[in-house]
N, C-alpha and C positions, 0 to 999 in steps of 0.2 A: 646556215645548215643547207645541206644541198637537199636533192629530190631523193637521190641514194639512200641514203643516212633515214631520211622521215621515212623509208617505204622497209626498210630493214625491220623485222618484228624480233622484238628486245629476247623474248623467249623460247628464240630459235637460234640464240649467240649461244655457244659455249663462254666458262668463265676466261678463259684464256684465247680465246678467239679474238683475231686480228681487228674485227671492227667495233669492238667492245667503246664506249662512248667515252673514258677516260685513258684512253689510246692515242684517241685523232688529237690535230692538230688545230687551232683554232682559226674557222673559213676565214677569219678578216684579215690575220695573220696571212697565211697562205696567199688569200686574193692580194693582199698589199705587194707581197714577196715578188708575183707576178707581173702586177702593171710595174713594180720598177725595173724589171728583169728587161721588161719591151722596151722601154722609154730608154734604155741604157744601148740595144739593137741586141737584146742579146736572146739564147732561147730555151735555158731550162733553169731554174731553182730549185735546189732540194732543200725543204724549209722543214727547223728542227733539228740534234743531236741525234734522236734513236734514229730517225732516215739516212741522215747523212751515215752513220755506222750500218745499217742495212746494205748501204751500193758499195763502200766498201766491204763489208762482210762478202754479200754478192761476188766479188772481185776474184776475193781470197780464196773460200772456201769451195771446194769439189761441186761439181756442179749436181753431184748425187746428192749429196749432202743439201746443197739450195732446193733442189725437187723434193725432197722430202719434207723438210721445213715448211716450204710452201706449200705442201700438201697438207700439213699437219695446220697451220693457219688460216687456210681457205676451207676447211670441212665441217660440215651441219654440224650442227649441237644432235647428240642425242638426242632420237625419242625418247620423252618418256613415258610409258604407258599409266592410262588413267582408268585400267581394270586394276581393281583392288580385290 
């Protein structure tokens, strides 16, 4: 798990929010995905189906449409207020 991930506070994620911890991919995976990627001379892996559908998605669709996704993924969880 990286430094990102442990410093993330679980109750500041929306349910649908992008770094939700049955989202990510798993580091050893990923890290593995990497050193073969180098040892091969080469310089990007996208590791995982929903990623690789994301750069295509990305490709495809308007790029209004990718900003606002993106918007909608990347944004704080509601407060919730703890006056009752």
């Amino acid at each position: 798990m990286t430094a990102f991930f442990n410093n993330v506070d679980p109750q500041q994620i929306d349910g649908d929010h992008f770094f939700r911890k049955e989202g990510r991919s798993d580091p050893r995976k990923v890290a593995q995905a990497g050193v073969e990627v180098m040892t091969r001379g080469g310089l990007t892996q996208v590791v995982g189906m929903s990623n690789r559908l994301m750069i295509l998605g990305n490709r495809l669709v308007p790029r209004t449409m990718v900003a606002a996704i993106t918007k909608r993924m990347l944004r704080p969880a509601p407060v919730k207020s703890s006056m009752i």
